[in-house]
N, CA, C and O of each residue as an XYZ file, in Angstrom:
356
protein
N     -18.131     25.807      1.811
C     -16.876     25.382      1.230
C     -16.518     24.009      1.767
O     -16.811     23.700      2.921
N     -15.976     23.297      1.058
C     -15.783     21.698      0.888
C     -14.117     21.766      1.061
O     -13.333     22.427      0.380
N     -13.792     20.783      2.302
C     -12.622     20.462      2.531
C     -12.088     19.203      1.831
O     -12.789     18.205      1.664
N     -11.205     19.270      1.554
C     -11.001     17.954      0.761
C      -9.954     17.140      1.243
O      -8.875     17.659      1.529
N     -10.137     15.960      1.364
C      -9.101     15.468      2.211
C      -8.372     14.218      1.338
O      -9.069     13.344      0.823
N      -7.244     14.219      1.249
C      -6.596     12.902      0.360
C      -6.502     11.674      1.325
O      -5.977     11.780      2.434
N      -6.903     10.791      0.972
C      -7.048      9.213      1.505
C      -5.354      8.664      0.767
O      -4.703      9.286     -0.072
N      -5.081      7.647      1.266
C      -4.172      6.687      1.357
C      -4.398      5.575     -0.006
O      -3.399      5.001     -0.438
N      -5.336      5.398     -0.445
C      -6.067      5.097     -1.684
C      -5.742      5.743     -2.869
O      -5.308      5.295     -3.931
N      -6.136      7.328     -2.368
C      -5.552      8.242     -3.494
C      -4.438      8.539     -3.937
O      -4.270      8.781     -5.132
N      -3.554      8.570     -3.123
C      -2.170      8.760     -2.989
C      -1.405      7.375     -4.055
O      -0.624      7.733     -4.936
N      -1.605      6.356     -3.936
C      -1.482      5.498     -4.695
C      -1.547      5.810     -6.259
O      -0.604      5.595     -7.020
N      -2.679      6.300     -6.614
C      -2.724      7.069     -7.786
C      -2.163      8.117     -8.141
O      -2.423      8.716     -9.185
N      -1.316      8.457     -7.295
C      -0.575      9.885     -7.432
C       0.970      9.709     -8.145
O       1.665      8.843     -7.612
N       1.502     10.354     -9.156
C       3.003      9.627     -9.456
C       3.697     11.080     -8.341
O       3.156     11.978     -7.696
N       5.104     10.671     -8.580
C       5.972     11.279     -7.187
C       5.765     12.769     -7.504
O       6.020     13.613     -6.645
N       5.231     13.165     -8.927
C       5.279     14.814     -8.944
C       4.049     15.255     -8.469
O       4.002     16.468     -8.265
N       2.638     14.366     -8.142
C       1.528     14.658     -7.567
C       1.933     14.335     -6.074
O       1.006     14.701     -5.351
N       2.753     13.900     -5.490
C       3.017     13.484     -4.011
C       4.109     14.724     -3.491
O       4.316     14.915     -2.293
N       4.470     15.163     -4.082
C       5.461     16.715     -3.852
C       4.690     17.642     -4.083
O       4.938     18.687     -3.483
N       3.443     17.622     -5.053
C       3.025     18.365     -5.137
C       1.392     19.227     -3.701
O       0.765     20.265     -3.491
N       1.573     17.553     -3.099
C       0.973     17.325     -1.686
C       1.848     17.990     -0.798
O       1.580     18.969     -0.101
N       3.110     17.268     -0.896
C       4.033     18.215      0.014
C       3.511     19.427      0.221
O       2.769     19.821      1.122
N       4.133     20.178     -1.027
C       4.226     21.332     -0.823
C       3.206     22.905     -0.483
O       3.425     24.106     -0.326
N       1.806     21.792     -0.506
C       0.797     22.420     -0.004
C       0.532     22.467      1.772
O       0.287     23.411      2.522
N       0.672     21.302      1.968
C       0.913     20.550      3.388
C       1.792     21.546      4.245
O       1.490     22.446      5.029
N       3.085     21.002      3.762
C       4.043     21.883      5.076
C       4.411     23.393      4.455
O       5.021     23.419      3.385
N       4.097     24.486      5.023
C       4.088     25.640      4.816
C       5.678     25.858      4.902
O       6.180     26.094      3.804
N       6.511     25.828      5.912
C       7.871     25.752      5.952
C       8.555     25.082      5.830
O       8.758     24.551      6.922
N       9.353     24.546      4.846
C       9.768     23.288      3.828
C      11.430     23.714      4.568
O      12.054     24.766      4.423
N      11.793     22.563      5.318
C      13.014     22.214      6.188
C      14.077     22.355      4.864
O      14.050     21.476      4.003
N      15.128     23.647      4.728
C      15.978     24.069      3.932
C      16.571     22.780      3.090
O      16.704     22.625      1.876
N      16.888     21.884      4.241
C      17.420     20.826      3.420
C      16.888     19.944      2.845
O      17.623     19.173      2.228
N      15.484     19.728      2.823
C      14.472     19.449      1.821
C      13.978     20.208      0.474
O      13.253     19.595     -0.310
N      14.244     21.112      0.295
C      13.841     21.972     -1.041
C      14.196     21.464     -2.028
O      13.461     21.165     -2.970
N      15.902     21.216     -1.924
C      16.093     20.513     -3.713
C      15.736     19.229     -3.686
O      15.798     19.018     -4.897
N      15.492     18.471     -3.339
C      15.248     17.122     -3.507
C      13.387     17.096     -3.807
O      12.856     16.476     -4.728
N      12.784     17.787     -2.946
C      11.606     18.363     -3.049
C      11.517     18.915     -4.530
O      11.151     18.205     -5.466
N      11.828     20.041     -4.641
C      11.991     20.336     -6.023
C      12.796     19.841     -7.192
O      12.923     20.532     -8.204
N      13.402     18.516     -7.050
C      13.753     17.413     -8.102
C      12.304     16.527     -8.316
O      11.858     16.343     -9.449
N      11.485     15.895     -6.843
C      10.125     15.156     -6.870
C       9.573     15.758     -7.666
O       8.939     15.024     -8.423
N       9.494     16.821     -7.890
C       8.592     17.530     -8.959
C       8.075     17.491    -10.340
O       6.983     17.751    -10.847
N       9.569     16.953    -10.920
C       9.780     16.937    -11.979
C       9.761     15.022    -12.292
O      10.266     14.637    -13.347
N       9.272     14.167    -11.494
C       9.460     13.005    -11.476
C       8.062     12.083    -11.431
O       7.124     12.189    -10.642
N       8.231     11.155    -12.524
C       6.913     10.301    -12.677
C       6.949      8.958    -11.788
O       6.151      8.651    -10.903
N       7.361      8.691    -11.953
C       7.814      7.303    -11.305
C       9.115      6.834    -10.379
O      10.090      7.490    -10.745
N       9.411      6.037     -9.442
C      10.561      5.606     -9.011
C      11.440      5.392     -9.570
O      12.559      5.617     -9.110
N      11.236      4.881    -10.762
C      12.333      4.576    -11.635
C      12.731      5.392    -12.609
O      13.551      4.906    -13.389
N      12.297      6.796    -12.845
C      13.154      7.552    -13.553
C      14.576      8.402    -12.573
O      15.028      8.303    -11.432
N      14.769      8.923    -13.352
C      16.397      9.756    -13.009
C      15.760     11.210    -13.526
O      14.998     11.555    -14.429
N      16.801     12.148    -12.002
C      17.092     12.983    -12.021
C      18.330     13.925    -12.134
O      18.854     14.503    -11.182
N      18.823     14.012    -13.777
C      20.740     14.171    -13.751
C      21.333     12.873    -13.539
O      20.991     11.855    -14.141
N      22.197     12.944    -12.695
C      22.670     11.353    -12.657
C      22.025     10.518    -11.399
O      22.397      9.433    -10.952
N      21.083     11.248    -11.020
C      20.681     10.713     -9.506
C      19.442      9.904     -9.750
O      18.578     10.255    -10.554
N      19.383      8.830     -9.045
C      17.698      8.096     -9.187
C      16.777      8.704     -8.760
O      17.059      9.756     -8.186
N      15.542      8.370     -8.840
C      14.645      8.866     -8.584
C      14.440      8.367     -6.605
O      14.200      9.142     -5.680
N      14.626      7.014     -6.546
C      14.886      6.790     -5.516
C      15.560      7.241     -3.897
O      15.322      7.338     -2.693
N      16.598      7.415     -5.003
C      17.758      8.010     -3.882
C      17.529      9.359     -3.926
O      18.466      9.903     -3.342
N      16.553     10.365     -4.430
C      16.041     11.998     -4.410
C      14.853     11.788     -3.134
O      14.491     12.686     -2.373
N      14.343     10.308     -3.125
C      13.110     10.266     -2.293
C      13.425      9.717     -0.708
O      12.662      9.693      0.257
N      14.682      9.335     -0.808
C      14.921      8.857      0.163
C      16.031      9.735      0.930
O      16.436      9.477      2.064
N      16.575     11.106     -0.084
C      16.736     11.868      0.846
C      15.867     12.657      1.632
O      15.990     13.088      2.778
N      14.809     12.783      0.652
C      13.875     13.750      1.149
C      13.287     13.677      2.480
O      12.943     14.519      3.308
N      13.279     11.997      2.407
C      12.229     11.535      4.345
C      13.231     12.146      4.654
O      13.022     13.171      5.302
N      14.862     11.754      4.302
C      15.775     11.852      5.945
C      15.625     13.305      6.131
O      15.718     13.536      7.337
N      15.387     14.641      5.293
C      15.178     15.710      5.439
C      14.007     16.632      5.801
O      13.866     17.842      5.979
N      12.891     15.068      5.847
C      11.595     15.651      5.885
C      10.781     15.276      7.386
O       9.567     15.302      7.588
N      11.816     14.944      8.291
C      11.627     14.858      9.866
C      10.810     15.406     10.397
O       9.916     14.832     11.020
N      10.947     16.930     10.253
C       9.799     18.082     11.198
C       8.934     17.976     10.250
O       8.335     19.051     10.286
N       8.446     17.278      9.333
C       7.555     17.845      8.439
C       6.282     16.417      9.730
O       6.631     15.339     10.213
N       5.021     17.080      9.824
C       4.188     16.228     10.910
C       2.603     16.586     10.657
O       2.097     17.624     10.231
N       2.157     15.663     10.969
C       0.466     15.714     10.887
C      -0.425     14.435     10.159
O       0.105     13.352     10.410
N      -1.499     14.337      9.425
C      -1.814     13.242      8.564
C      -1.645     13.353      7.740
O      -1.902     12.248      7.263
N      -1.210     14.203      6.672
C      -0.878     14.317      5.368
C       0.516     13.895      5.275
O       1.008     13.227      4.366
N       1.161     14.403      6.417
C       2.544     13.620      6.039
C       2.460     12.511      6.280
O       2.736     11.811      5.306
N       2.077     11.733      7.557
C       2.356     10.668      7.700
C       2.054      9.803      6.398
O       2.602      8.787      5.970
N       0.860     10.653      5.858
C       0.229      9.078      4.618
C       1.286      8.967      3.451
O       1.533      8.038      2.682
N       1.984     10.599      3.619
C       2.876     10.710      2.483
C       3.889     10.118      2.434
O       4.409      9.604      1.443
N       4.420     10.152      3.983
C       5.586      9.600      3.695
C       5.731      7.959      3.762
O       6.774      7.332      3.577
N       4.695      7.524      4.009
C       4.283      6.114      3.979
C       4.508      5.684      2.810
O       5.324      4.790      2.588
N       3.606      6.438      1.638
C       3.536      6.132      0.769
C       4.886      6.344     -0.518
O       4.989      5.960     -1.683
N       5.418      6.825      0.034
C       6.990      7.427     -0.913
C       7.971      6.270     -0.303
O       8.967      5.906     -0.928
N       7.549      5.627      1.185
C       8.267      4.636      1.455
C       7.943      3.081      1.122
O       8.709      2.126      1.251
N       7.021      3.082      0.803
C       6.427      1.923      0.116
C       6.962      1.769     -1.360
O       7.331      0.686     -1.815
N       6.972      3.251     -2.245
C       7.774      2.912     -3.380
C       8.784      2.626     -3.530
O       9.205      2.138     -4.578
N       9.789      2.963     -2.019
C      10.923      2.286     -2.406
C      11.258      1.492     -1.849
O      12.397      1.538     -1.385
N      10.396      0.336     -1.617
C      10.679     -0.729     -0.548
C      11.287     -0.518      0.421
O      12.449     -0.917      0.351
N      10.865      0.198      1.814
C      11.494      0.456      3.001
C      10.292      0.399      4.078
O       9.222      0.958      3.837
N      10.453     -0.085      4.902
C       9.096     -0.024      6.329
C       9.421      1.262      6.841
O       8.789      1.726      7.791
């Protein structure tokens, strides 16, 4: 059996409902106050769509502040990469 590992490359190619959808394989216990925003990413192609009246942005940028304990290399690349879409270091 073949482990498969997502590169930082790949992730790039991923829109925000393939990068939640990383999430949610990744961290087994999804920090309560991450779920809905998590489960808004879901439903989201790009940075620039909307969720209800909320951006897509501001769903992703709650999510880091909620996604603290979330730890390892999958997050880190993830959350790199969700922070790169919205222009933030």
């Amino acid at each position: 059996m073949t482990t498969q590992t997502t590169t930082t490359t790949d992730l790039s190619a991923l829109n925000i409902a393939g990068l939640a959808r990383l999430v949610k394989q990744d961290w087994k216990k999804v920090y309560f106050g991450a779920v809905p925003y998590l489960n808004a990413m879901c439903l989201l192609n790009h940075i620039s769509d909307t969720y209800g009246l909320d951006d897509c942005k501001d769903i992703v940028l709650y999510f880091l502040s909620n996604a603290q304990s979330w730890r390892g290399e999958t997050a880190k690349a993830v959350k790199a990469e969700l922070k790169k879409r919205c222009n933030i270091k």
